[in-house]
Jmol script that loads the backbone (N, CA, C; Angstrom):
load data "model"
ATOM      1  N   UNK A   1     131.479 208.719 158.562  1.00  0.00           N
ATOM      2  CA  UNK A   1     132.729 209.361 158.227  1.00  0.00           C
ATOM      3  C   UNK A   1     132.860 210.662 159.026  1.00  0.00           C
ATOM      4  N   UNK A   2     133.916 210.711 159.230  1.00  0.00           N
ATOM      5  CA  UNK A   2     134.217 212.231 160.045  1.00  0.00           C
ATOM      6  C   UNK A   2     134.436 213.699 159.813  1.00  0.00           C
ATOM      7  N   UNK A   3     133.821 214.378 160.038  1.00  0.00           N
ATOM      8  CA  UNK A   3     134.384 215.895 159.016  1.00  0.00           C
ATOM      9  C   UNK A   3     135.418 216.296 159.577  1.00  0.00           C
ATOM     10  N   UNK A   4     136.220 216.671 158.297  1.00  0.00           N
ATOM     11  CA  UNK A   4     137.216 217.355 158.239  1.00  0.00           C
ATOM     12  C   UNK A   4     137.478 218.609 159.535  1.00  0.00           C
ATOM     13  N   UNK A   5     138.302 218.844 159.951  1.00  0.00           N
ATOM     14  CA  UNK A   5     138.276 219.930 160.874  1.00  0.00           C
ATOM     15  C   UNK A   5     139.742 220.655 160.867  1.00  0.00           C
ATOM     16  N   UNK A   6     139.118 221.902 160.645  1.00  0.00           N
ATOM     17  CA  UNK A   6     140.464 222.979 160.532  1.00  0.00           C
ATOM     18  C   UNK A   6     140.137 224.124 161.677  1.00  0.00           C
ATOM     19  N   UNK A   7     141.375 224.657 162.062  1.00  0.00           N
ATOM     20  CA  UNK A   7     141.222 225.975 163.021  1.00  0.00           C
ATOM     21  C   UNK A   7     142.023 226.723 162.302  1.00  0.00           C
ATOM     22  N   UNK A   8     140.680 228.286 162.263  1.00  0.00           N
ATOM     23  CA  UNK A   8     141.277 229.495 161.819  1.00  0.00           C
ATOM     24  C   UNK A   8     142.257 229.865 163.190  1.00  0.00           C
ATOM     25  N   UNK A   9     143.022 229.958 163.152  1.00  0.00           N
ATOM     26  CA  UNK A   9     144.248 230.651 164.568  1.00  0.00           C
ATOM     27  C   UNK A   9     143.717 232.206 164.624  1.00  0.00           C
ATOM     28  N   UNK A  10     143.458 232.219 166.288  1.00  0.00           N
ATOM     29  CA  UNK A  10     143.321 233.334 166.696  1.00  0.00           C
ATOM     30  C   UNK A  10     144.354 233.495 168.082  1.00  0.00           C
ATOM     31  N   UNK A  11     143.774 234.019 168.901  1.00  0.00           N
ATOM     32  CA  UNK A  11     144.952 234.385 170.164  1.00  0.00           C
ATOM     33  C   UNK A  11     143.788 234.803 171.144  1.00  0.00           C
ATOM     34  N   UNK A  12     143.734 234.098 172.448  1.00  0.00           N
ATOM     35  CA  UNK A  12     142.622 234.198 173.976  1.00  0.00           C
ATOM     36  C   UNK A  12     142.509 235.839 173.918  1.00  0.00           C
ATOM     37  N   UNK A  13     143.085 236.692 173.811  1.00  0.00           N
ATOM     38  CA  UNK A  13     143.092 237.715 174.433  1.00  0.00           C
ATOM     39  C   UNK A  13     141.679 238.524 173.274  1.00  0.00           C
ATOM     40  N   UNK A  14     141.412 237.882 171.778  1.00  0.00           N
ATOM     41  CA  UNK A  14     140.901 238.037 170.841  1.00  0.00           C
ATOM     42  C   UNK A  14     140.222 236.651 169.548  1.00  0.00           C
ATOM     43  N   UNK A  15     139.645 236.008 170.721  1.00  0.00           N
ATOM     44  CA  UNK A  15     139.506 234.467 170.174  1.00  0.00           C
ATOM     45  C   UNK A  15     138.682 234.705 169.254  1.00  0.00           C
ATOM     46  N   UNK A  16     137.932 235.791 168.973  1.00  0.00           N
ATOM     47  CA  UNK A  16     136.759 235.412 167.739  1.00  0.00           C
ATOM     48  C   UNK A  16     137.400 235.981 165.885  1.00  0.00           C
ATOM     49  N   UNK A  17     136.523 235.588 164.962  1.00  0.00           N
ATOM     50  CA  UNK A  17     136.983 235.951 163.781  1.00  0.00           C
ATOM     51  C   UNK A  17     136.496 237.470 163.778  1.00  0.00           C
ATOM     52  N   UNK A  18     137.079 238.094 163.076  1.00  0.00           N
ATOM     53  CA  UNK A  18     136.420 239.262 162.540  1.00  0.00           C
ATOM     54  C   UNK A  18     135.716 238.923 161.288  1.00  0.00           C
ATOM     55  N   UNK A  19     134.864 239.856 160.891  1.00  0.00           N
ATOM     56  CA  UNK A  19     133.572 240.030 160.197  1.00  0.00           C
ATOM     57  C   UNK A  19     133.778 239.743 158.910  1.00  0.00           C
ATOM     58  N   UNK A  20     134.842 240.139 158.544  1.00  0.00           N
ATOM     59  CA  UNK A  20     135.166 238.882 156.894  1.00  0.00           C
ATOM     60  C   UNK A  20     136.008 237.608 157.149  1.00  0.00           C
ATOM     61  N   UNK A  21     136.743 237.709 158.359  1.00  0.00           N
ATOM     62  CA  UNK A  21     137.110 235.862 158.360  1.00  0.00           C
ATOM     63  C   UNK A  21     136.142 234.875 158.658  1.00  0.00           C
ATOM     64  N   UNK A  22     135.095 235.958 159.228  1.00  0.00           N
ATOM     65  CA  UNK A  22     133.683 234.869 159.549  1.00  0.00           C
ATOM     66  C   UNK A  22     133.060 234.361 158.079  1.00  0.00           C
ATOM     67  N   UNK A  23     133.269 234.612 156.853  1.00  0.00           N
ATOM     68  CA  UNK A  23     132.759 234.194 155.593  1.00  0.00           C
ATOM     69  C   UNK A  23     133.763 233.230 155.368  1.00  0.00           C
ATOM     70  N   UNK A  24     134.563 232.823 156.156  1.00  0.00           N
ATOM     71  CA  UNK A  24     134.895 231.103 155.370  1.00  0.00           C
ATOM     72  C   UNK A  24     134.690 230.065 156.065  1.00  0.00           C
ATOM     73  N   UNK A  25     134.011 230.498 157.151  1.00  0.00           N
ATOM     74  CA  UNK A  25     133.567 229.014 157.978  1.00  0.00           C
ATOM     75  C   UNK A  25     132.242 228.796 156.748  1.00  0.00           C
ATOM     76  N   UNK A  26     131.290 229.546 156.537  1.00  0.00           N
ATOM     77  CA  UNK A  26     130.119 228.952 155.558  1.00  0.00           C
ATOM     78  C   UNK A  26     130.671 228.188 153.930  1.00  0.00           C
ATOM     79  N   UNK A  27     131.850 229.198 154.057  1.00  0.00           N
ATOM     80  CA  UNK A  27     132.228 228.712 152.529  1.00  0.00           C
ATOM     81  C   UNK A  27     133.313 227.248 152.513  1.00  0.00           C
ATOM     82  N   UNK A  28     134.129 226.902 154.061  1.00  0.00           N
ATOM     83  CA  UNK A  28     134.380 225.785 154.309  1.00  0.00           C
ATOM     84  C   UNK A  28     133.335 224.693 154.572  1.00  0.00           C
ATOM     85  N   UNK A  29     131.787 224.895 155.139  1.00  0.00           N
ATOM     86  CA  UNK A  29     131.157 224.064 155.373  1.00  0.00           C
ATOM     87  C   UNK A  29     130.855 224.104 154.268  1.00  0.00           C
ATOM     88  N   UNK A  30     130.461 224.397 153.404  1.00  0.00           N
ATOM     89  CA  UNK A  30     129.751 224.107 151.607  1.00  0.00           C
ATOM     90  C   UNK A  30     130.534 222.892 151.346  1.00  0.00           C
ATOM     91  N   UNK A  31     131.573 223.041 151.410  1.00  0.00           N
ATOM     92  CA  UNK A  31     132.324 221.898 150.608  1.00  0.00           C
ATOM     93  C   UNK A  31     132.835 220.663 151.991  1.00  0.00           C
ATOM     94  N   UNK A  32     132.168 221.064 153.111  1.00  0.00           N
ATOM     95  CA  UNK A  32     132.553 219.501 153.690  1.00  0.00           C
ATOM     96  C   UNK A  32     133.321 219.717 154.906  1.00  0.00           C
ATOM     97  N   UNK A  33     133.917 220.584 155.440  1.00  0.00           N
ATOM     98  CA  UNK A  33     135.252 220.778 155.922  1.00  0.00           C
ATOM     99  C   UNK A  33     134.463 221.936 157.521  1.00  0.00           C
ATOM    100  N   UNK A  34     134.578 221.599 158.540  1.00  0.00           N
ATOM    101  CA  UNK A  34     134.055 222.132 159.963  1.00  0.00           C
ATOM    102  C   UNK A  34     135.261 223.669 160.425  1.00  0.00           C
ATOM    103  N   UNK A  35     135.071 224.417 159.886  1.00  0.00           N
ATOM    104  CA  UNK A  35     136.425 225.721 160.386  1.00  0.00           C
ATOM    105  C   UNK A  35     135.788 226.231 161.666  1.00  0.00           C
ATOM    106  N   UNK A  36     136.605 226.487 162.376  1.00  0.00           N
ATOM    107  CA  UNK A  36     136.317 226.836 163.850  1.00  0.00           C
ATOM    108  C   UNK A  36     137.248 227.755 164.263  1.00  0.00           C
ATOM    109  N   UNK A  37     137.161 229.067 164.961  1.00  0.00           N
ATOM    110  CA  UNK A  37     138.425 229.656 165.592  1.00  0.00           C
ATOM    111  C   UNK A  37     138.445 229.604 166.610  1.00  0.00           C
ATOM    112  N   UNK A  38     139.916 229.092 166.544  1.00  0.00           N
ATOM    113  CA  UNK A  38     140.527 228.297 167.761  1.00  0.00           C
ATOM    114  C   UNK A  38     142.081 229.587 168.502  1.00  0.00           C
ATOM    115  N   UNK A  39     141.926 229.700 169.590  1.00  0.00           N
ATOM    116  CA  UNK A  39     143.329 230.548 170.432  1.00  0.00           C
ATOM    117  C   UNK A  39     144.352 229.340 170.044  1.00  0.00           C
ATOM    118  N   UNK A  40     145.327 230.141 169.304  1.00  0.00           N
ATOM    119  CA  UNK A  40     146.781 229.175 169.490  1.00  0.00           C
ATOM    120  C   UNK A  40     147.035 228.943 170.566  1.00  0.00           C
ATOM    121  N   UNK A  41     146.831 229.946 171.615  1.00  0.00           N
ATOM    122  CA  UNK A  41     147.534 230.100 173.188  1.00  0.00           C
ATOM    123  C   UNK A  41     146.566 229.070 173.916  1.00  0.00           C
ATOM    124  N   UNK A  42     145.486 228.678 173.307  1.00  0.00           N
ATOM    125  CA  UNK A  42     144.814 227.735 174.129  1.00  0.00           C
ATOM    126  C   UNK A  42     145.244 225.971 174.897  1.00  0.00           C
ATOM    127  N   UNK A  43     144.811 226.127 175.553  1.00  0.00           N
ATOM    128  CA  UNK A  43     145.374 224.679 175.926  1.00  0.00           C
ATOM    129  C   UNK A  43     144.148 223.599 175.265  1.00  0.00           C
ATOM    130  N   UNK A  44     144.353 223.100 174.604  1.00  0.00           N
ATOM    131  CA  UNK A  44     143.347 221.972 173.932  1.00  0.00           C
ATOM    132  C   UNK A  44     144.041 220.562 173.126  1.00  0.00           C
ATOM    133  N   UNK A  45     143.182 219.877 172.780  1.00  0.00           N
ATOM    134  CA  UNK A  45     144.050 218.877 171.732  1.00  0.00           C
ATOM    135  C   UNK A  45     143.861 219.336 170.202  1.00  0.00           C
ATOM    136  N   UNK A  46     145.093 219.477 169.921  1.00  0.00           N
ATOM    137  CA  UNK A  46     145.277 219.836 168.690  1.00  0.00           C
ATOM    138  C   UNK A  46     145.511 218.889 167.630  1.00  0.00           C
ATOM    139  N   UNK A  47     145.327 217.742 167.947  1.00  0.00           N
ATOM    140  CA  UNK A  47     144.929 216.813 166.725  1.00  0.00           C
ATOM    141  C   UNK A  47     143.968 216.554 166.281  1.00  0.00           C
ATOM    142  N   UNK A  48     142.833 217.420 167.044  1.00  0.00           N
ATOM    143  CA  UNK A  48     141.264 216.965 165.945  1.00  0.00           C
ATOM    144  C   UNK A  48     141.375 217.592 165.387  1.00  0.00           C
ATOM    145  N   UNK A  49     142.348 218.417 164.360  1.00  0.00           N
ATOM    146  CA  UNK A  49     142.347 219.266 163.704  1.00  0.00           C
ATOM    147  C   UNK A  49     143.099 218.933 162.430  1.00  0.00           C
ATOM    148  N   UNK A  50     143.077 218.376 160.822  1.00  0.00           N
ATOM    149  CA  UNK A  50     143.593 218.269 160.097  1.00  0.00           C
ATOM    150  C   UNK A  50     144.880 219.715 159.610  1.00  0.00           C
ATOM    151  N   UNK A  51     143.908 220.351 159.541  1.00  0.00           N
ATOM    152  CA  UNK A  51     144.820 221.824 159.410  1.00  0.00           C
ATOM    153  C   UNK A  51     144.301 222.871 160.144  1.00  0.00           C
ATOM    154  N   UNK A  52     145.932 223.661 160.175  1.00  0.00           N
ATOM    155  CA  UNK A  52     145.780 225.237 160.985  1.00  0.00           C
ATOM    156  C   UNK A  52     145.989 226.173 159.730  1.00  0.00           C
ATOM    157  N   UNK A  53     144.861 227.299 160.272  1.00  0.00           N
ATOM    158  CA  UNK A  53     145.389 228.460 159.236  1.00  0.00           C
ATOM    159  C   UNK A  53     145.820 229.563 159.793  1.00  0.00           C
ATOM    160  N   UNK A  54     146.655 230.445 159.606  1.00  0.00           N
ATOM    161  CA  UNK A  54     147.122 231.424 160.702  1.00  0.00           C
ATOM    162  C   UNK A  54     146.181 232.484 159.975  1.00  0.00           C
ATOM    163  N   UNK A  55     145.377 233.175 161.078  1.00  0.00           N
ATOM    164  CA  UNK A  55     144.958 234.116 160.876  1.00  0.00           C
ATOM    165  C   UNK A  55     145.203 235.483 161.260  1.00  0.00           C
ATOM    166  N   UNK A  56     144.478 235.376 162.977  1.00  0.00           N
ATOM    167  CA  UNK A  56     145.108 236.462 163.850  1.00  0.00           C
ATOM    168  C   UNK A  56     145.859 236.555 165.085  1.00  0.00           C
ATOM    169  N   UNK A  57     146.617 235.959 164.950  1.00  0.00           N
ATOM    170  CA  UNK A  57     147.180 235.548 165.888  1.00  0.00           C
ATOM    171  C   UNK A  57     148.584 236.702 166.367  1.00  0.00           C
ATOM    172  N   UNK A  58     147.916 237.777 167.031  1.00  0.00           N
ATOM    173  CA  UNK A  58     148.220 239.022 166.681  1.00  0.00           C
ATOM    174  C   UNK A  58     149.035 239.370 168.228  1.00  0.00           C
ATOM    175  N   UNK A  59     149.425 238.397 169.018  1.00  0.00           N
ATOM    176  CA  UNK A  59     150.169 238.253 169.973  1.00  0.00           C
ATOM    177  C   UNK A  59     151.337 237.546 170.050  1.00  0.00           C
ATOM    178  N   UNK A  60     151.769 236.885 169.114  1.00  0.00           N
ATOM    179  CA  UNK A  60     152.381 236.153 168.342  1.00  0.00           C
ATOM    180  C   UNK A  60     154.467 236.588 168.991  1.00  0.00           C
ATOM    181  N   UNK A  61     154.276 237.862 168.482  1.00  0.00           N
ATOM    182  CA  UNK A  61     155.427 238.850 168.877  1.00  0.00           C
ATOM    183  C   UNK A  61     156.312 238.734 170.027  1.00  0.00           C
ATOM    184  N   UNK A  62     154.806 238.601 170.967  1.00  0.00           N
ATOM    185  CA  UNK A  62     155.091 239.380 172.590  1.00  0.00           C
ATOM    186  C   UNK A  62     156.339 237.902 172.800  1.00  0.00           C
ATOM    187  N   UNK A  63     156.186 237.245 172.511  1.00  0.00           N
ATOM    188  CA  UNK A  63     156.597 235.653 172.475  1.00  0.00           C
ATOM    189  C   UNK A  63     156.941 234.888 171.563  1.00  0.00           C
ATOM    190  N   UNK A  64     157.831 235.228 170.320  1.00  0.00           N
ATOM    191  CA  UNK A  64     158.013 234.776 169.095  1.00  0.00           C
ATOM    192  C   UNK A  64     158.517 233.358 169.252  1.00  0.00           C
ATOM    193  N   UNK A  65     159.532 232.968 170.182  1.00  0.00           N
ATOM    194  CA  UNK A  65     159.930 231.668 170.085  1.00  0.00           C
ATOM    195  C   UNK A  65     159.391 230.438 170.472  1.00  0.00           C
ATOM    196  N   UNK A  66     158.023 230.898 171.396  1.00  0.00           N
ATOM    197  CA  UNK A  66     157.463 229.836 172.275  1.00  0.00           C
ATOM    198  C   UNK A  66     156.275 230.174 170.816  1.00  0.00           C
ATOM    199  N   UNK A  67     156.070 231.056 170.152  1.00  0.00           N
ATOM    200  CA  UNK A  67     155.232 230.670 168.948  1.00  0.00           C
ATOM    201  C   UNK A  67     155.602 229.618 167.776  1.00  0.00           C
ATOM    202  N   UNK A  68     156.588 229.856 167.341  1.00  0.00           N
ATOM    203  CA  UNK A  68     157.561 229.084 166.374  1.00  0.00           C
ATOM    204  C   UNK A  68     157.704 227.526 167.084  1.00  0.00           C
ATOM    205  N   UNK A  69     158.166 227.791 168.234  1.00  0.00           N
ATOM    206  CA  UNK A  69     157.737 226.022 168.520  1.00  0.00           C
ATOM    207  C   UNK A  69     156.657 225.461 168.470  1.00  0.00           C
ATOM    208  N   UNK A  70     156.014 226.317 169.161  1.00  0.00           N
ATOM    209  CA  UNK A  70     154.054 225.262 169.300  1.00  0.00           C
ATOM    210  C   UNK A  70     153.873 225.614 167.767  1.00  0.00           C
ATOM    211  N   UNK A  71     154.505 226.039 167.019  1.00  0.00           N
ATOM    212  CA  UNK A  71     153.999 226.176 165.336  1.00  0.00           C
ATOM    213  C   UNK A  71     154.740 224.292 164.625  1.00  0.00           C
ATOM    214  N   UNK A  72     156.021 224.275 165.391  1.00  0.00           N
ATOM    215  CA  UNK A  72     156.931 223.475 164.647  1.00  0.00           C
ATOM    216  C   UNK A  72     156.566 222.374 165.529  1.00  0.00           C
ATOM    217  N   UNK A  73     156.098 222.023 166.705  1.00  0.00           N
ATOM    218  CA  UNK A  73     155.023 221.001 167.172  1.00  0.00           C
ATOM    219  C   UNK A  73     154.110 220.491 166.331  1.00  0.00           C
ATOM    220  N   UNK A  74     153.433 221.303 165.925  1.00  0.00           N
ATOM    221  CA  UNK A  74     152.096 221.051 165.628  1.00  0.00           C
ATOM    222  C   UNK A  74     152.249 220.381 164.452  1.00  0.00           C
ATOM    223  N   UNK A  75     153.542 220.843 163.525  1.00  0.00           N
ATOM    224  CA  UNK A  75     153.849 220.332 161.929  1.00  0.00           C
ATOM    225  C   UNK A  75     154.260 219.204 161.971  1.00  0.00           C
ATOM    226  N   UNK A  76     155.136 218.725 163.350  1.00  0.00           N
ATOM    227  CA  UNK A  76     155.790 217.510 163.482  1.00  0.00           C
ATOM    228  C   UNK A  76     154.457 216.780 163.944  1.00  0.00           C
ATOM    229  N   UNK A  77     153.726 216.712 164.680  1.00  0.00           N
ATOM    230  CA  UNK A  77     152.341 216.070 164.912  1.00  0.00           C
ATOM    231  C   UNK A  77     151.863 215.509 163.443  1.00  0.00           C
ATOM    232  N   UNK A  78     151.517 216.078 162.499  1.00  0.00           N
ATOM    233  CA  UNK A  78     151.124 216.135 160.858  1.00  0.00           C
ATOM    234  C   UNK A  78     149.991 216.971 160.650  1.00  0.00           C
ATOM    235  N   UNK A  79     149.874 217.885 161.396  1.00  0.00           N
ATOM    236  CA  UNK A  79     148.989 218.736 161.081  1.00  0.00           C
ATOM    237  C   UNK A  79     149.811 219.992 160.186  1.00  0.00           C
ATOM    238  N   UNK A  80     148.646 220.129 159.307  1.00  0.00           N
ATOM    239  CA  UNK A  80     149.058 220.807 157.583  1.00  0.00           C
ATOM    240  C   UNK A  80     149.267 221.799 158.039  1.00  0.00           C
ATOM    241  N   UNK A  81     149.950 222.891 158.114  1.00  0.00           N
ATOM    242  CA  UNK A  81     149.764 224.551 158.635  1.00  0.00           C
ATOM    243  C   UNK A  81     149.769 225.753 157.429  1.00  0.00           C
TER     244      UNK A  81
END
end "model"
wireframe off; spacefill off
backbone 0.3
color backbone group
């Protein structure tokens, strides 16, 4: 069976979690579920991913509409956001 896989949303310019978002990848693996932070801005496949969680995605602004789409992509794909 496959684990579950979610991306905490971050942004390339600042791809890692900070020091308390890093306490829910352990507390997502307890119960089953692989959390990883992932750059929205990244180019990757975004369907191994059941759900996105927005975290820091703190570039978001510079580019609001090309965010809102790759957001409203990703929902039409069926990934949970």
């Amino acid at each position: 069976m496959t684990k579950e896989k979610i991306a905490l949303l971050t942004y390339k310019a600042e791809p890692l979690l900070t020091d308390s978002e890093q306490l829910l990848v352990p507390a997502f693996t307890e119960i089953g579920i692989e959390a990883t932070a992932t750059p929205w801005d990244d180019d990757l496949d975004w369907t191994q991913f059941s759900t996105i969680i927005v975290r820091a995605c703190w570039n978001y602004h510079l580019n609001k509409d090309k965010f809102i789409n790759w957001l409203e992509d990703r929902a039409v794909s069926g990934i949970k956001i």
